[in-house]
N, C-alpha and C positions, 0 to 999 in steps of 0.2 A: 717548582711545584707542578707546574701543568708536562713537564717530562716526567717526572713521578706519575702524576696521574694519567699519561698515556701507555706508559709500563703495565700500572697497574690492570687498567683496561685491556691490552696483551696479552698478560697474562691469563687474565680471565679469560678469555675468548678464543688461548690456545685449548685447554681443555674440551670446551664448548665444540669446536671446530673439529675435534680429533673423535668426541662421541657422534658427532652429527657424520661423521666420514666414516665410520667404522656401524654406521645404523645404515648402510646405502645397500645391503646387497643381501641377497634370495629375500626381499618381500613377498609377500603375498599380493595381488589387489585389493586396493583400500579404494571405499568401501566392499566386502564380500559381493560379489554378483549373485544376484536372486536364483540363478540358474545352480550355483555349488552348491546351496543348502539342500538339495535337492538327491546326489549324489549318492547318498548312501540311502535312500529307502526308508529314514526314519518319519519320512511326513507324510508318506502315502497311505493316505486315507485318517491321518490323525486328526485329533481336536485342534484346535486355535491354540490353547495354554499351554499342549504339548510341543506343537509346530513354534511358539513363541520360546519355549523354554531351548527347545532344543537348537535355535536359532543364536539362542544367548549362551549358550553350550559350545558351540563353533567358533562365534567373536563374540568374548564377552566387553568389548568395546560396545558394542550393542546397547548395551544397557549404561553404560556411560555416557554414550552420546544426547541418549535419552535422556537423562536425570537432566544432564545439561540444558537440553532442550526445554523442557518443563520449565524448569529453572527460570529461561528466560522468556517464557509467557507467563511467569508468576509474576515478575520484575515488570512486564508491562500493565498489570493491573494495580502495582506499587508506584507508576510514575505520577500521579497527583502526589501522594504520601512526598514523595521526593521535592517535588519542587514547594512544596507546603516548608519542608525543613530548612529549604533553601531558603525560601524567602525569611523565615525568623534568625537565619543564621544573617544574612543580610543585614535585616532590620539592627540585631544586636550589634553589629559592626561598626553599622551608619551612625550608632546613637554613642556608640564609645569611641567614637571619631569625633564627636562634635563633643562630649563631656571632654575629650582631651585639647581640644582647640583643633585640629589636625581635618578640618573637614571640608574637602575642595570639591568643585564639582561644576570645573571648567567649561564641560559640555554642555551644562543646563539641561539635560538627560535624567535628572534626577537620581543619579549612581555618583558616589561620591569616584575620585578617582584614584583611590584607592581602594581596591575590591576587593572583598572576602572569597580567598580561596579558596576555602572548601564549600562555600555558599554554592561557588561557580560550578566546583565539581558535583555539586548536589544536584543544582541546574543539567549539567549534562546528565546526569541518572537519570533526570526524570524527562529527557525527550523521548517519546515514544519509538521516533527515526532512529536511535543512535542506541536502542536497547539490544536488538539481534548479532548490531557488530559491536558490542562490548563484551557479551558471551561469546563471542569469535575467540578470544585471547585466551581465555579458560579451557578454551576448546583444542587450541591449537596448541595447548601447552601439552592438556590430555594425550591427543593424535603423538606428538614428540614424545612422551615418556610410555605411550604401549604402545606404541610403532617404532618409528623415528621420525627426526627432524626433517629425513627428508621423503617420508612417504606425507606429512603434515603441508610440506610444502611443493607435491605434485599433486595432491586431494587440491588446496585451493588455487592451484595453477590450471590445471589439466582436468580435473576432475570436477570441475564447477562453471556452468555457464552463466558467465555475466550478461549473454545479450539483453537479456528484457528488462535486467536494473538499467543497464547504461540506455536504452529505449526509451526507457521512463521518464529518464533526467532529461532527456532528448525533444521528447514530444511535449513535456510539461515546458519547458522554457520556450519552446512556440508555442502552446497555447496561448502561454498568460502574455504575451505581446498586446501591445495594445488594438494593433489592427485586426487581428483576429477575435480579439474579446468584442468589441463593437462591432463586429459583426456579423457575433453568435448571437451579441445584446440586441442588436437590430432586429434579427430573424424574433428572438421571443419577444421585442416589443410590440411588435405589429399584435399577436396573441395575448400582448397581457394591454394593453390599449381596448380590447373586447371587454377588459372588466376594469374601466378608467383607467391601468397603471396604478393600481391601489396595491399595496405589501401582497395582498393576500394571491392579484391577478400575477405579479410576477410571483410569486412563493409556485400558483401552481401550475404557471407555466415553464420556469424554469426544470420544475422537479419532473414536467411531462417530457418535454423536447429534449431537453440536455442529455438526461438517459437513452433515450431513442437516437439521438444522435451521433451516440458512443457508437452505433451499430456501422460507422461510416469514418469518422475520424479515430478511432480507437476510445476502448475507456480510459486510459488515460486522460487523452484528451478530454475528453467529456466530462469526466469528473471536476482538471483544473476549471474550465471554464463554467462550469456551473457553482462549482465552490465559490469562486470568486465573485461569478456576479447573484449570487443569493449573500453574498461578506456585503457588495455594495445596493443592494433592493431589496435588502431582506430583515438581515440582522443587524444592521445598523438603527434599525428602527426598533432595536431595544426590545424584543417579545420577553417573555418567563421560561425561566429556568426549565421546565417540561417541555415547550412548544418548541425551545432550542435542540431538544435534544430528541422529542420526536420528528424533525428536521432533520438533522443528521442521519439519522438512523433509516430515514427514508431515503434519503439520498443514496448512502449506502446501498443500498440494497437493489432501489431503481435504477443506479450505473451496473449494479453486477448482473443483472439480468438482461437492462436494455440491449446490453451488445452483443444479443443473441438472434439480430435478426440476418448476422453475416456470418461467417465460417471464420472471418481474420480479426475482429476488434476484441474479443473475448479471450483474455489469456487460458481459464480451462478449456474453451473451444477449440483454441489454435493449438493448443498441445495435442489434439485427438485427430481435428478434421481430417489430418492424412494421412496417418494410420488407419481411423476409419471409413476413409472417403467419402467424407462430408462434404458438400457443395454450400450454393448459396440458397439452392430451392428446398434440399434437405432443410436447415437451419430456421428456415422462414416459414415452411410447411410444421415441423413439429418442435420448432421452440417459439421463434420469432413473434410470430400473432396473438400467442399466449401470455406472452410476455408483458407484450404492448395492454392487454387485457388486462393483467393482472397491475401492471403500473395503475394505470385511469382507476382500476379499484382502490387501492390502494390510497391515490390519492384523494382520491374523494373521501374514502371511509375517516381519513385523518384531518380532511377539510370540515366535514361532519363534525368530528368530535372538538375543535379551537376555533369551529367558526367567529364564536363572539371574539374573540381574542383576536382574531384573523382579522376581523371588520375593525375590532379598535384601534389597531394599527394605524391605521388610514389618518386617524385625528392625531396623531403624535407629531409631534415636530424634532426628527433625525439630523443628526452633526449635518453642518454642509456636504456636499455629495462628494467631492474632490475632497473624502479623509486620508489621511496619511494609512501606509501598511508598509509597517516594516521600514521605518524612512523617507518613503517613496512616495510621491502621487501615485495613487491610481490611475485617474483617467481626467482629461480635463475637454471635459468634453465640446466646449468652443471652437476646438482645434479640429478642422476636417481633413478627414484623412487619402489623398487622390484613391481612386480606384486601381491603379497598376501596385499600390503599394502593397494593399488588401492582398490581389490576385497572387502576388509576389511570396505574401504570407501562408494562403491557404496553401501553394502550390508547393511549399516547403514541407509544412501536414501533409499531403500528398506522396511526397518521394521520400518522407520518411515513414509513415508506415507499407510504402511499396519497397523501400529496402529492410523491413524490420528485421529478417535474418542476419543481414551481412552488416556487421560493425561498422566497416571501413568507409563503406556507402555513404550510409546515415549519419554518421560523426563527418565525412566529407562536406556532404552538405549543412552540418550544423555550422563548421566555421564559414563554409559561405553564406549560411544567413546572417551570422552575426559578424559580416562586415557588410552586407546590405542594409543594418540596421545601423552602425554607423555612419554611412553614405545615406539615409534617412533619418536622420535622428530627430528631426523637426517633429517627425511624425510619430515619434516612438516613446515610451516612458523607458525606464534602464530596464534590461532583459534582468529578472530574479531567479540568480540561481542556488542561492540557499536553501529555499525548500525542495525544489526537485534533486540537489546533489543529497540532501537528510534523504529523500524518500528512495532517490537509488543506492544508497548503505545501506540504509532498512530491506533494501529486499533482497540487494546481494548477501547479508546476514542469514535473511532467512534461508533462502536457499542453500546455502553454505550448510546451514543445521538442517534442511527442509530433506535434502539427502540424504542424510543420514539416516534419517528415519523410515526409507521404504523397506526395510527390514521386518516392521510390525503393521505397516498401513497394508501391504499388498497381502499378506494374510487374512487381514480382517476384512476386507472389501471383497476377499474374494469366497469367504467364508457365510456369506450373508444370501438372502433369495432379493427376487426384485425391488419391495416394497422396504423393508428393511434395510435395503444397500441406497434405498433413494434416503432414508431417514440419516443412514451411518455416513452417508457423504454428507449430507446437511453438516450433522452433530462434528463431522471432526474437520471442516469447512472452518469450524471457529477455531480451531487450535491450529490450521497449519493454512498456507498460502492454497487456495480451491483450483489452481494452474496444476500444483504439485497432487494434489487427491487427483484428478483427471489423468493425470500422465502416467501416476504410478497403476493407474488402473484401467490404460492401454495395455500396461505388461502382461495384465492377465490373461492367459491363454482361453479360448472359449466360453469368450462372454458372448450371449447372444445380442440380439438388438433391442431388446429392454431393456436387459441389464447396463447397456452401456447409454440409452435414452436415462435410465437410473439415476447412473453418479452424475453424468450431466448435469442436467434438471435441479438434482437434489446441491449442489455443486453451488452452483449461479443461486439458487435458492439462498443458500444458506451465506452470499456470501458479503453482508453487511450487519451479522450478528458483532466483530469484534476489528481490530481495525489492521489485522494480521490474515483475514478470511481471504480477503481479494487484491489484487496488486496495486489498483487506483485509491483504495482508502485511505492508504499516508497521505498521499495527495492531497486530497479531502482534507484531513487533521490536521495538516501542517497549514493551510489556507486560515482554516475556521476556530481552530484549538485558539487565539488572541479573544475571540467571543464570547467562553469559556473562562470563570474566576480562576480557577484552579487550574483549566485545559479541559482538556476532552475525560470523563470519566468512563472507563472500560463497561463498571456495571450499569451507567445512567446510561450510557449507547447501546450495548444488550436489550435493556428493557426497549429502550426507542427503536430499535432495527424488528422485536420479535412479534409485533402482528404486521407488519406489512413482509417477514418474513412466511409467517403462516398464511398469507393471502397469497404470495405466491407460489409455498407449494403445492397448496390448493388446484391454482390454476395451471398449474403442472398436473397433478396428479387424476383433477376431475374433469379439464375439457377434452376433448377426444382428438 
């Protein structure tokens, strides 16, 4: 039987092997370079729907990639729906397990041990991390049958940079360590002790510093560790459904702009600063200060609106502080941690976003941290790297698809005056990663220096409307979405991201 079925396998895979070899030779470049469509004269001086048509005229993959694309920012507004299915598919499982006698559940886990399969794969649809590289496959099957197999697989070899997913998973699994979390927590409790250490004192201190922060450890950075310690000061003390999710949505927003007081923490930043020689005084002179401005607004204006709720907090009485997440202690805080251990940690943040380019670097020193944190384990909770390994798939996905698409973004961004391109970067901030709007809109040839102050600005603006806007969001959602009955909902974060997103274009657009 199983030589039958290695035959069989063979055989199939002769075929497969013979189209994929006979698809290797005169390709074209995949994706089209922005510079071909250009060649014959039909876009000079044309409209957008023409420049767009005739774009999809040239590679009508174009328009494929697209649908696909869409496709799977639809699928991320459908991942409640999903895990909603999931769980009834569950439920009915657990219940016709126990009507049949057949109901175990060894673990005390509350999952019998025997799992519903498709419940499971309903569960994966609906993680938000694992939406971008699922449409990967759909994608890559497309790429194989109007290309070939193997222009499909030099696109996501050669033609896709993974630095800033694999950075991600990098910088997130030193953040959330516990030496460095207690002693981000340190620096903002000194700040939230000014207002007793009440919910509300750490709520607005973490949502002030943690983002400004990001302007020095990276947002990544930033993000983990503010997620995390608003999971353990914050939302553990049980707020409402609204105040949850104008929470997030502040968060959001205030990491995507905080890290604009540097030229390196901010992935749209960093995709520009050297192209456009950007320094750290440029940055600080006309984003930075504003920024910082627009946060403090921001928060206040939303301290204003749940103060009473803010103040109630104070009277509740929350899980013990040492909750479980994800299996694990968080933090137990009894346990003092020396100061070389600290230094050891931060100095790992350090040399990895000073090696952010170079792979080899920063993965070098990943595995020497994480046998420093063996050789300390006294000091340490287990390094978690399930959520930063979701949030570096989610954004090697999108980038994967995020390419694809400068085919329509660099027309439209370059088709707009200044006021209108700060607005169009905001507006499509929410449907693609705000690194990828900046970078495609380095390409454009003669932009002045508004225009490229513009997408900036409007960029980092917009980019806590949705949880695909900016690269440190998954971060965020994979942390806090436990919070969340259902998870994190697309359209209740919209609503919660969109005035302190209008506050700060504001402060972009109106202080001088």
């Amino acid at each position: 039987m199983k030589r039958s079925l290695l035959a069989a396998l063979l055989l199939l895979g002769l075929p497969i092997s013979t189209w994929a070899a006979a698809n290797t030779t005169g390709e074209e470049p995949f994706p089209v370079p922005l510079t071909e469509y250009a060649t014959d004269g039909v876009e000079n001086g044309a409209g957008l729907w023409t420049i767009l048509q005739h774009r999809v005229e040239q590679e009508p993959f174009n328009l494929v990639a697209t649908v696909i694309f869409v496709l799977a920012i639809v699928h991320t507004f459908l991942t409640a729906r999903f895990r909603h299915w999931a769980h009834v598919l569950e439920h009915k499982h657990a219940e016709k397990l126990r009507a049949e006698g057949r109901y175990r559940d060894r673990n005390n886990d509350g999952e019998p041990d025997e799992v519903s399969f498709w419940g499971k794969i309903l569960h994966f649809f609906g993680e938000v991390e694992a939406v971008f590289g699922i449409w990967v496959i759909p994608l890559l099957i497309a790429i194989s049958f109007s290309e070939s197999w193997h222009t499909a697989e030099e696109y996501l070899n050669n033609g896709v940079r993974y630095t800033e997913p694999i950075f991600v998973v990098v910088i997130m699994a030193i953040a959330g360590s516990r030496p460095v979390l207690r002693f981000a927590e340190d620096a903002m409790a000194r700040v939230a002790r000014l207002g007793s250490s009440t919910p509300a004192a750490w709520w607005l201190a973490i949502l002030t510093i943690g983002p400004i922060l990001g302007s020095f450890i990276t947002e990544p950075a930033a993000m983990t560790i503010s997620a995390l310690l608003l999971l353990e000061n914050f939302y553990r003390f049980q707020p409402s459904e609204r105040l949850k999710y104008a929470t997030i949505g502040l968060l959001f927003v205030n990491v995507s702009v905080g890290g604009t007081l540097t030229h390196f923490a901010a992935p749209p930043v960093l995709m520009v600063a050297g192209t456009w020689e950007w320094g750290f005084s440029h940055m600080v002179l006309n984003f930075g200060w504003k920024a910082v401005v627009g946060i403090l607004v921001a928060n206040l204006t939303y301290w204003a609106v749940f103060r009473r709720e803010l103040g109630e907090l104070a009277h509740r009485t929350p899980p013990h502080r040492e909750a479980m997440r994800d299996g694990v202690l968080v933090d137990d805080h009894r346990i003092a941690i020396p100061f070389w251990v600290t230094a050891v940690h931060i100095f790992m943040l350090f040399w990895t976003v000073f090696t952010a380019h170079y792979t080899a670097l920063y993965m070098g020193g990943f595995l020497i941290f994480l046998a420093f944190t063996q050789a300390t384990t006294q000091f340490q909770t287990p390094i978690q790297l399930r959520g930063p390994v979701l949030v570096g798939f989610f954004l090697a996905g999108l980038v994967i698809h995020g390419t694809l698409q400068q085919w329509w973004i660099e027309p439209v961004l370059r088709s707009l005056d200044t006021f209108a391109l700060f607005g169009g970067a905001t507006v499509l901030t929410a449907f693609n990663d705000n690194a990828a709007i900046t970078y495609l809109a380095s390409l454009v040839p003669g932009f002045s220096d508004e225009m490229k102050y513009a997408v900036v600005a409007g960029a980092v603006a917009g980019g806590g409307l949705t949880v695909i806007a900016n690269a440190p969001n998954p971060a965020g959602q994979s942390i806090l979405s436990p919070c969340f009955r259902e998870g994190v909902a697309p359209g209740k974060l919209l609503l919660g991201a969109l005035l302190p997103t209008l506050i700060m274009a504001a402060a972009f657009l109106v202080l001088p």
